[in-house]
Every structure is written in C-alpha cells, then in structure tokens.
N, C-alpha and C positions, 0 to 999 in steps of 0.2 A: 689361375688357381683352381677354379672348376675343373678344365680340362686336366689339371693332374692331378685333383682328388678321381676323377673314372679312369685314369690310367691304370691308380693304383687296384681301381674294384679290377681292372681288367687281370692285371697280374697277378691277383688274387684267384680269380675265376681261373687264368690259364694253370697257374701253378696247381689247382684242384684243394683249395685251403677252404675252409666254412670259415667263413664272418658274419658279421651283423654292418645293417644299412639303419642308423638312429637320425630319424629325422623332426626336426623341430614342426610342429601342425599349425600350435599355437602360441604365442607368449604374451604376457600380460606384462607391461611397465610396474617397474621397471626390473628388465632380463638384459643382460649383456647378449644375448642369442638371441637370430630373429626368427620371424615365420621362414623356414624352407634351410635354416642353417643345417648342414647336416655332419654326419662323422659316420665312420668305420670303425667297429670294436673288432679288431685278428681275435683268436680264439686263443694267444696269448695276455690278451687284454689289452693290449696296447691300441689307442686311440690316434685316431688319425683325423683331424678334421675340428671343426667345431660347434659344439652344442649348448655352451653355458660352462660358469665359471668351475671352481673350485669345488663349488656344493655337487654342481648337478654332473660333471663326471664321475666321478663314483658310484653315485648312482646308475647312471648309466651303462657302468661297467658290470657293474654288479649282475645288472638284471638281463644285459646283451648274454651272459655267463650263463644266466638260466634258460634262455631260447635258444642256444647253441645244445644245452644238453637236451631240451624236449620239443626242441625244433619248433617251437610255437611263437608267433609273431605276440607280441604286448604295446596296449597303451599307457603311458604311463604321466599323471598328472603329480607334479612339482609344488606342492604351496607353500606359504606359511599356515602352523597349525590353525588360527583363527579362522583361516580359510577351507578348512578341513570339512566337508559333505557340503558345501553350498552348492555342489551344481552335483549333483553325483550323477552319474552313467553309467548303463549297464556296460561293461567289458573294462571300465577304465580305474586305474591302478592309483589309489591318493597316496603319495608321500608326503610325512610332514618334510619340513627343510624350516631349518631357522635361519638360515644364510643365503637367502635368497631375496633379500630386502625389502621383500614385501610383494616383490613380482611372482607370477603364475609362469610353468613354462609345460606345457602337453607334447612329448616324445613318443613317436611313434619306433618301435625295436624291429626290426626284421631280420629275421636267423636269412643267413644267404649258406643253404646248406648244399657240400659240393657232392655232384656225381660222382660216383663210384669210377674208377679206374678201373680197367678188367682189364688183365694183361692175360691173353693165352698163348701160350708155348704148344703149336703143334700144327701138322697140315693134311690132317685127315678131318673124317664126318664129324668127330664131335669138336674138332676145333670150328670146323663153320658152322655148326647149330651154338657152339658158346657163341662165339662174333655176331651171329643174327641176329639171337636172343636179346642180347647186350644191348646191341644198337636199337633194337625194339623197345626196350625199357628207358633208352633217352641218356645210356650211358658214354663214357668215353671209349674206345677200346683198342687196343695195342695187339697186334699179331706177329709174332717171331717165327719163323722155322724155316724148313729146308722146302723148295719147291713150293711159296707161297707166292702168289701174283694177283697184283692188283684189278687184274681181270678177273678172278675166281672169288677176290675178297672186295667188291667193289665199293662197302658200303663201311668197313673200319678207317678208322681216324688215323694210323701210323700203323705202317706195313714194314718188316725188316724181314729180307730174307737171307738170313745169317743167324748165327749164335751168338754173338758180340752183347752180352745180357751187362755191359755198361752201356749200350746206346738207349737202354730203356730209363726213362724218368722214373723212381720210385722214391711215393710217399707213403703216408701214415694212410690214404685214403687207394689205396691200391691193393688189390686182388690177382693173385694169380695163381693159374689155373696150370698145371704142366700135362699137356692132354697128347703128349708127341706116343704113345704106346708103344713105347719100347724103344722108340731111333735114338733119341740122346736126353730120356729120363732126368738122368744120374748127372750127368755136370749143371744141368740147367736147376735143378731142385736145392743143389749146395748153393748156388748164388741166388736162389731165389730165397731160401732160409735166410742168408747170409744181409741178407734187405732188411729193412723196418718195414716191409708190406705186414699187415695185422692177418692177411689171409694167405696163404701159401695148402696148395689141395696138389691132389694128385689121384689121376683118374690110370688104373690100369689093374689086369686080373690078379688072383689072392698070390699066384704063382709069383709073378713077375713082380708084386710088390715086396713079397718077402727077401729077394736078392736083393732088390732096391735099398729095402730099409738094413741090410746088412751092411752094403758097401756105404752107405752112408754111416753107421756108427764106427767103421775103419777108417773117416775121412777126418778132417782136419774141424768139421763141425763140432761144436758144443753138444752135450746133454741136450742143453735147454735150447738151445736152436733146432736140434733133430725133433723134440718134443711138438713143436711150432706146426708139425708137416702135420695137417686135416688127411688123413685116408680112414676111411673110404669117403673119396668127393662126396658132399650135396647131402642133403637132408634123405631120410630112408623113406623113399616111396614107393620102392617097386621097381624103378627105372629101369630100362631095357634098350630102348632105342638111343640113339645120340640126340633126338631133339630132347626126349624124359630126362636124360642126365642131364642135359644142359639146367633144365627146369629145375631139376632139385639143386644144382648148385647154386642159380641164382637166387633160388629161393632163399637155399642157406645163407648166402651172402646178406642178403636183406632183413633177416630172421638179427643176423649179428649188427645187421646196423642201427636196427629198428631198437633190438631188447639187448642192450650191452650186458646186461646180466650173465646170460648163456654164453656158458664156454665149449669152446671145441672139445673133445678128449683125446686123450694123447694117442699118436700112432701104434695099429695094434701093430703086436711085438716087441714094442719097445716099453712096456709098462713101468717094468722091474728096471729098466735103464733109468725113466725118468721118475721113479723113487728113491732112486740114490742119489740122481744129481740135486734133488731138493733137498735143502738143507731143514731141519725141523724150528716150525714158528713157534712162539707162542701169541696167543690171541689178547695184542693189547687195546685197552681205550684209545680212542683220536681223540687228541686236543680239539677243542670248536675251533671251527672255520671262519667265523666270521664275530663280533660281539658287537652289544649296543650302545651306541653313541648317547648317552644320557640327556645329553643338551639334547639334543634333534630328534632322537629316538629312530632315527637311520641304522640299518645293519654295515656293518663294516668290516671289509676282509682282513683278518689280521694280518696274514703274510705278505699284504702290499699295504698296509697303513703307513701315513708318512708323516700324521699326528699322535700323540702317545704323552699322557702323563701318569704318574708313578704317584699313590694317596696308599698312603697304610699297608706299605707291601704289596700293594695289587697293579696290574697297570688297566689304566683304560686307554681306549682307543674312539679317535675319532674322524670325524668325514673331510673337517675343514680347520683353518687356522682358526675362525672366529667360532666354533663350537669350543677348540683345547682353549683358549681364553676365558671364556666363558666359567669354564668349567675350573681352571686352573683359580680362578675368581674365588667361586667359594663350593670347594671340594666336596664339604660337608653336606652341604643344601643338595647335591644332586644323587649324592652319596647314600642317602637319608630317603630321597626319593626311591630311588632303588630297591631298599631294603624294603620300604613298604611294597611297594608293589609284588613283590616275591615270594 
C-alpha cells in the first residue's frame, strides 16, 4: 500500500501536476487516523490516501485548495469545540469539528508545487541561453529543432531533433518559448497555440513578426487562440543579448506564476482582431463558494457538498452525515443561531 501511494506522488511529480502531501503529526483517541497516516489532495481535490473519516476530509480538502493557490505549507489542528484554545500554537490552525467523537487529529498540508516546463523551439544563441537559464532555475526543459545535439544541449531533460510537436508532453504547467528566428516560426506557433500550454511567446524582429502574425490570422487558428501568442517575449527590460532575453522571459514566466492576476496583452497587431472575437460581458455577482456548516461551523464547498438540507426555502450544506442530522433534528434551534449571530 505505501509503495503505491509514492508511486502515485511519483506520477504526479513526472506528469508536472501541483498536489498537496497531508500528513497526520498527531492524533488524540479516539481518531480513526494514526500518527504518520498520510494522503494526497490532486489540485482537482481528489483524495487519495488516508487521514480521518468523513469530518476531517473536507477539511482537508478544503485547506490543501488554499496551499495549492498561495503555495504555502499549514498546520492544521482538528477538535471538538470544548477543546477549542487549550493548547494553542503559534502557526497552528483550530478547527472546530463536532464529528469527530471527541478525538484531536493535527494535519500537517504541504502544497507539492510543480516545476515549470519550458519547452523551447529553436537552435540558435538564444535557444541555449533559454535551456541554461531554465535548467539553472531547477526547471524541466524540452528542446526541439533542427541541428540540435545532445552534445551542444548537454544539460536539458528531452532533446528532439525534429518538428514532430506531438512527441512533446504539454500541460497546463508548460511554457513555450518558439525562439527558431525565422526557420519554421509559423507551423510550430499554430500547434503551439493550438495546446493548453498557459504560456505560448515568440521571440523574433518587429519585421518578421508582422508576416508572422498575418499568416497566422489566414490560418485555421481561432481569434482567441492567435490572441494567446505573448510578442514581444519577456518582461521590458532592455534586453539585448540572448542571455538578457532569456532573463526577461523567465522572469515573465515567474512574474505569471507567482501573481496570477497579470495578464499578458494581446499580440500587437492583432488588437482590433481580438475585440471582435470577444463577445461583450456583463459584470455579474458570483454565487459563494463555500457556506457554513451551522452545526460544526466548518466552511464548506458548495459545488462538492454531498450533504444538504432544504428549511424555509433555503438550503444548507454541510460537512458530514452526523452534522445534516443534527441539523435536520431541529432546524429551527440552528437556524435561530444564525440569525443572531448575523
């Protein structure tokens, strides 16, 4: 069983996915979870592994959800409210839990945040200042192009020297870079768009971009795929040399991974292209994300809740089967609670 819960961390790590490593530290009787029980939260939320029952996944999930977005490791202590400040600790997180029979359980979350993929497309100076850079920063990195050799590239992870842009793996966490100036641009950018890679750039002069971005809006691309293409590569610093460009791209790269806020803008030339392919919004409210468990007073996701009772036209939602009971019990009394507190 151990050996194939690190199987799965490993296929995780190879396929380049972010998870969380929740590990039990402490637990107090009585916990169906011991000291050193562990699990895997996917950044789909799916659990793999074991850490406590019914109550304390959820939990779990919930809060693995929040280290994957700010990448920050949590302790996170499990009680019943009675138990609630008796030991308190600087850094460590109290949840109350009514479903947890009176046992204590301390979850340590670890975000397992993946290296960047850096795929570059090309076999000139600034393809080997990306490749260096890359592997300098502890990333993975993928090199394509014509006249590439393991001898010249000795220190990337997967060397193809061909065009064949299906032998490349591309995820949600891959970057790529089409740094060929000018030899085969143009096929390699349409299948690069054409990916779920979040980063698609393109390094080449104002000339040779504008043909570029033409024959790309005569191609079989979208609007909103051609929209997708970063020119001019990397952050604006001045860049000159092939190691400086490499720099602002990664920079860029890290700028978007660090502050998901910041968006690329669209390729210049194509401004007026990508105002029409957008269709016009209007700016609505979002329904909450999560609501509160009245019994337990746990937050809970609404769009995975798998408990739910229905009082006076309203639904509530909660963590565990023995909270909707509870609750289902006497609607009013918690209902009532509520309102005061509001």
């Amino acid at each position: 069983m151990q050996i194939e819960f690190y199987d799965q961390v490993q296929k995780l790590r190879t396929a380049g996915r972010p998870f969380v490593l929740a590990t039990v530290i402490r637990a107090e009787k009585p916990t169906s979870a011991k000291v050193g029980s562990k699990a895997i939260v996917t950044e789909e939320g799916m659990l793999i592994g074991w850490i406590g029952g019914s109550c304390a996944e959820p939990t779990v999930k919930r809060e693995s959800k929040k280290a994957l977005q700010d990448g920050q490791p949590r302790l996170i202590r499990l009680c019943p409210p009675e138990k609630m400040g008796q030991a308190p600790q600087e850094g460590v997180m109290e949840i109350a839990l009514t479903c947890i029979s009176g046992g204590t359980l301390e979850i340590y979350i670890e975000p397992q945040l993946a290296q960047p993929h850096l795929v570059v497309i090309g076999h000139l100076a600034t393809a080997e200042a990306l490749v260096n850079l890359g592997k300098a920063m502890g990333w993975r990195v993928s090199l394509m192009g014509l006249d590439v050799t393991r001898e010249r590239f000795p220190s990337v992870d997967n060397i193809f020297d061909n065009l064949d842009f299906s032998q490349l793996v591309i995820t949600a966490n891959t970057h790529i870079i089409v740094a060929s100036h000018g030899n085969y641009d143009e096929d390699m950018l349409i299948a690069a768009l054409q990916s779920q890679a979040p980063y698609v750039a393109l390094i080449a002069s104002k000339t040779r971009s504008k043909a570029i971005l033409q024959y790309l809006s005569e191609s079989n691309l979208t609007p909103e795929q051609i929209t997708r293409l970063k020119y001019p590569a990397g952050l604006d610093l001045g860049a000159v040399t092939p190691e400086e460009i490499a720099l602002s791209i990664l920079a860029e790269i890290t700028q978007r991974r660090r502050r998901p806020s910041i968006s690329g803008s669209p390729v210049s030339g194509l401004d007026t292209l990508a105002t029409n392919a957008r269709s016009s919004t209007t700016t609505n409210h979002q329904p909450p994300a999560e609501a509160l468990d009245l019994v337990c007073g746990m937050m809970v996701e609404i769009a995975t809740a798998h408990f739910t009772s229905e009082y006076n036209g309203k639904t509530y939602y909660f963590c565990a089967a023995g909270c909707k009971r509870s609750f289902d019990k006497e609607p009013g009394k918690y209902v009532l609670s509520e309102a005061s507190h509001s």
